[in-house]
C-alpha positions as CSV (number, residue, x, y, z in Angstrom):
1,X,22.1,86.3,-52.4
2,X,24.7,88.9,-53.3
3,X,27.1,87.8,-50.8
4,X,26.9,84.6,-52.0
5,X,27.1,85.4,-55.2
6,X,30.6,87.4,-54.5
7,X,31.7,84.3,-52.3
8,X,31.4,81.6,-54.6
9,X,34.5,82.6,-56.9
10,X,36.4,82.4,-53.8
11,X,34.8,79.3,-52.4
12,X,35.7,78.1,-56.4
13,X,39.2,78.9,-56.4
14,X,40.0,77.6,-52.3
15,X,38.7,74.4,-53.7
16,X,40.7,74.3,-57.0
17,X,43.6,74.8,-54.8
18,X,43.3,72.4,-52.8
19,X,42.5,69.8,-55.3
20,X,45.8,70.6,-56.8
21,X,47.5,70.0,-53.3
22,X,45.7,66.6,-53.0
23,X,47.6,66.2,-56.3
24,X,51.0,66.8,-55.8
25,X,50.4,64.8,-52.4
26,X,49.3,62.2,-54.7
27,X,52.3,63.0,-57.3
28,X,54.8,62.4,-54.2
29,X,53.5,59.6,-52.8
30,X,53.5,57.7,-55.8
31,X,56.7,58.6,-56.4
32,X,57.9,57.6,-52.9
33,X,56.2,54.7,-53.5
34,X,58.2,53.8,-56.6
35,X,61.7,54.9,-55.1
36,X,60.9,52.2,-52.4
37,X,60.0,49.5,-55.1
38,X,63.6,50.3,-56.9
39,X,64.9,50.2,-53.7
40,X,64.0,47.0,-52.4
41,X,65.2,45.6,-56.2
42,X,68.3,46.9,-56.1
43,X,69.0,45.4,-52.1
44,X,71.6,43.0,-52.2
45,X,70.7,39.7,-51.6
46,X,71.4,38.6,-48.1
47,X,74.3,36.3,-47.2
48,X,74.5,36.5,-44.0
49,X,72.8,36.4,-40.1
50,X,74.3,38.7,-37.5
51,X,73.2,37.6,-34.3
52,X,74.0,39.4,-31.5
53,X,73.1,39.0,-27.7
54,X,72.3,39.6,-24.2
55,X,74.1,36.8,-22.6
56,X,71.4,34.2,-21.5
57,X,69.2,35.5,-24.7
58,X,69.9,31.9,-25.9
59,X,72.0,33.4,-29.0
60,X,73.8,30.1,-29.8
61,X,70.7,27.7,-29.8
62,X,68.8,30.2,-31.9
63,X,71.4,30.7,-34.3
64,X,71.5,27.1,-34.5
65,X,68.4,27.1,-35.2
66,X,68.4,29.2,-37.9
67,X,70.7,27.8,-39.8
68,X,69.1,24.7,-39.4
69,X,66.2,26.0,-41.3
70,X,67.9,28.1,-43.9
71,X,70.6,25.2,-44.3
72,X,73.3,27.8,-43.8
73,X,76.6,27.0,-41.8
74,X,76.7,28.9,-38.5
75,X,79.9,30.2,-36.6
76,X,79.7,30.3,-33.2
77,X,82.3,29.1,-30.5
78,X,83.7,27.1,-33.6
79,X,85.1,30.6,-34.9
80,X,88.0,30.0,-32.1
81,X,88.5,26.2,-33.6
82,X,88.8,27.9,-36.9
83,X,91.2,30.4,-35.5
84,X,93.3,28.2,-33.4
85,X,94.0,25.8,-36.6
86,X,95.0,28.5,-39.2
87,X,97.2,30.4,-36.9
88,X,98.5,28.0,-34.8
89,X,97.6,29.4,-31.6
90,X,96.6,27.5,-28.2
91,X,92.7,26.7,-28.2
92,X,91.7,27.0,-24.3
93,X,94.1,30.6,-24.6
94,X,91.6,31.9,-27.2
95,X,89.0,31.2,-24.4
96,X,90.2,33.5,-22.1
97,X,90.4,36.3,-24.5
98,X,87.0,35.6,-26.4
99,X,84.2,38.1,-25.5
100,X,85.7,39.1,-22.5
101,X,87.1,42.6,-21.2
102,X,90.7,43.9,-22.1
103,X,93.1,43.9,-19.4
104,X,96.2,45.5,-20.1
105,X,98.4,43.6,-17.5
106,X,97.3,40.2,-19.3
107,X,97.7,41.7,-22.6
108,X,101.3,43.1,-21.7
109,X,103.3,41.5,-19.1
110,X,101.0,38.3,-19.3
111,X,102.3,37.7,-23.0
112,X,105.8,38.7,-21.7
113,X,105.4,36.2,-19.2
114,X,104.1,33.5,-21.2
115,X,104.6,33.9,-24.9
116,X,101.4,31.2,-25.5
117,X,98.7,34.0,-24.0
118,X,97.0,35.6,-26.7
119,X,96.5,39.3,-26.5
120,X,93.3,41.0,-26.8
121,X,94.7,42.7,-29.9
122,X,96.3,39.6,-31.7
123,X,93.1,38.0,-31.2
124,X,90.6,40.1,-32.6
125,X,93.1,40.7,-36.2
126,X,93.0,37.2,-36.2
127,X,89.0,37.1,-35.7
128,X,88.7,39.5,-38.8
129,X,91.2,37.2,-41.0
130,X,88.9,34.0,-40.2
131,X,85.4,36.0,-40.7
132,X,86.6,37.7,-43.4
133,X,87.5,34.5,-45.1
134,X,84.5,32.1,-43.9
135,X,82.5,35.1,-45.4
136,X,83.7,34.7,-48.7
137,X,82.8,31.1,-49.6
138,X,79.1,30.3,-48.6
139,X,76.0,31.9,-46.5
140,X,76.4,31.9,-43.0
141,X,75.0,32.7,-39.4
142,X,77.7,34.3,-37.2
143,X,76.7,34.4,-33.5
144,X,78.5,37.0,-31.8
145,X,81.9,38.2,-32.1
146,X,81.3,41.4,-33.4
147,X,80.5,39.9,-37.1
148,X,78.4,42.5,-38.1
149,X,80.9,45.0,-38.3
150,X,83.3,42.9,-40.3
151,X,80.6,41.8,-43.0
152,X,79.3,43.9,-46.0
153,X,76.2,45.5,-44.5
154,X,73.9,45.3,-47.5
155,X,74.3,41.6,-47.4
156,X,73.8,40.9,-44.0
157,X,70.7,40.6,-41.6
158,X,71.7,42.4,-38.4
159,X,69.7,40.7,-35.3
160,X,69.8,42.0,-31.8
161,X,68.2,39.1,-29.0
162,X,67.1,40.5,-25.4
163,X,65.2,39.7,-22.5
164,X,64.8,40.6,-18.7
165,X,67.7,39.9,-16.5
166,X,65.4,37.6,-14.4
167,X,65.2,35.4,-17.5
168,X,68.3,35.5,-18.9
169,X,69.9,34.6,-14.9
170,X,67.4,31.6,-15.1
171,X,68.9,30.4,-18.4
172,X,72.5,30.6,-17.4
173,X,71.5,28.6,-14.2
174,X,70.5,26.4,-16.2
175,X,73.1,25.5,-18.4
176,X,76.3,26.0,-16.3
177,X,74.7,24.9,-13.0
178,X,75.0,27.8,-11.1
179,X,73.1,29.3,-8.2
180,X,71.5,32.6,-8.8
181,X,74.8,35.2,-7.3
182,X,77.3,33.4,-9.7
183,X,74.9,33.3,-13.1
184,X,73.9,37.1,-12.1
185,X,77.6,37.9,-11.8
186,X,78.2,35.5,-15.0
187,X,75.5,37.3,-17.0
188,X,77.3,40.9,-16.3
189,X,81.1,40.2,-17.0
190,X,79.8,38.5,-20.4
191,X,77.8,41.3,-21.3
192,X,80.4,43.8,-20.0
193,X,83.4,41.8,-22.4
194,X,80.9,41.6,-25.0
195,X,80.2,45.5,-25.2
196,X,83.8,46.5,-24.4
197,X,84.8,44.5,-27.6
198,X,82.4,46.1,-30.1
199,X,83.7,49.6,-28.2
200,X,87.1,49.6,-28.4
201,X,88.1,47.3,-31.6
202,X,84.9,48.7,-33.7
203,X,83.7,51.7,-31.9
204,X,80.0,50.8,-31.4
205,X,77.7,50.2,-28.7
206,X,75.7,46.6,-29.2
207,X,73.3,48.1,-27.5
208,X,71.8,50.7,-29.4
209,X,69.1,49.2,-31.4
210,X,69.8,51.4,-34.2
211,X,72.4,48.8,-35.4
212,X,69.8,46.2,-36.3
213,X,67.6,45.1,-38.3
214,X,65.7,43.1,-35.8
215,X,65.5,43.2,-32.3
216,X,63.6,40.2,-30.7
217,X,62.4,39.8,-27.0
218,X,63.3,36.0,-26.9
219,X,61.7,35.8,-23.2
220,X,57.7,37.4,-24.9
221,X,58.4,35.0,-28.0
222,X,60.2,32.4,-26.9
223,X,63.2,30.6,-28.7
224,X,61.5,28.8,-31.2
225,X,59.5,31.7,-32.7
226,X,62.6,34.2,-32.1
227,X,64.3,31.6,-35.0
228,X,61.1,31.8,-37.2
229,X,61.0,35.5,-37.4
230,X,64.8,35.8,-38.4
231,X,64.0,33.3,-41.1
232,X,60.8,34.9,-42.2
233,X,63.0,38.1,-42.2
234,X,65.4,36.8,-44.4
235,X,62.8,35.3,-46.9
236,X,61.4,38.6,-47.4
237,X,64.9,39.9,-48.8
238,X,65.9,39.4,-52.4
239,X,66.6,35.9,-53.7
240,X,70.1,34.7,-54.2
241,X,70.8,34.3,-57.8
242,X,72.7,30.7,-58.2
């Protein structure tokens, strides 16, 4: 009885303490809790969808897609129409420097040769210009092209679409017609150019996932619930204010 006794004020005071640590846990976590509720009422609304891709991740019919739903203008391919009317440049040139890799004999002595090829360089000052000012006027989905480095980040929703080689081979069989050596060989100088441009012009690697927001297996969801989930993701942000 006397050891218990002589234990109890002990027993008392562990349990006092720990009350007060269930406490402050309690303390902080509300407090996280309302940091992330100011938070997410300060976010910017969003303006824009980023969407990035594997090539064959069917990037420009989902970003069709979603801009479909969200009634939102989308830039695709179009971005070299846009570029090739304000700066009076050759539209099947643009082609051959769109997405693809740098190659400094082109970009020198091909220019010298023929003063209509584009450099790499030109090219990509002239993409910022046209995103820069297509940004400014209305909400939009931009399909590659690096836009998500050009666009204010807390506006935008930064989407990454992937899926296995096997797939994405099938998919560019599909539309260009090719047998499975030339779409396999298609598929890796597209996603070569594409990475090399985000490298060298903005410094990142579209690969790392850490850049988005969302990354979506499009070959486990397929394209028609890939669209839904970058719509449901941009419902859940802020509302725009008219």
């Amino acid at each position: 009885m006397m050891t218990q006794i002589h234990q109890e004020p002990h027993i008392s005071a562990a349990a006092e303490r720990q009350m007060h640590a269930w406490a402050i846990t309690g303390e902080l976590k509300d407090r996280a809790m309302r940091r992330e509720r100011e938070n997410r009422s300060a976010r910017h609304p969003i303006r824009f969808v980023t969407i990035s891709r594997e090539a064959g991740a069917n990037g420009s019919e989902i970003g069709r897609r979603v801009g479909e739903v969200l009634g939102w203008r989308v830039f695709d391919k179009n971005l070299l129409d846009c570029i090739a009317d304000r700066f009076q440049l050759p539209r099947i040139m643009l082609d051959l420097v769109d997405e693809t890799r740098s190659n400094w004999v082109y970009d020198v002595l091909g220019t010298w040769m023929d003063r209509k090829l584009v450099p790499h360089e030109k090219f990509v000052a002239c993409l910022i210009r046209v995103v820069t000012a297509a940004a400014r006027g209305e909400r939009a989905v931009f399909v590659g092209r690096a836009a998500q480095f050009l666009l204010p980040r807390p506006e935008l929703l930064a989407v990454r679409l992937v899926a296995s080689p096997k797939y994405r081979i099938q998919q560019i069989r599909e539309e260009f017609g090719l047998n499975e050596s030339d779409a396999r060989r298609q598929m890796h100088e597209l996603d070569v150019g594409r990475q090399e441009l985000a490298q060298r012009f903005f410094h990142h690697d579209i690969t790392d996932p850490h850049l988005y927001d969302l990354v979506i297996n499009v070959e486990r969801c397929g394209k028609l619930q890939a669209a839904e989930e970058i719509v449901a993701a941009v419902a859940q942000q802020p509302a725009i204010v008219a």
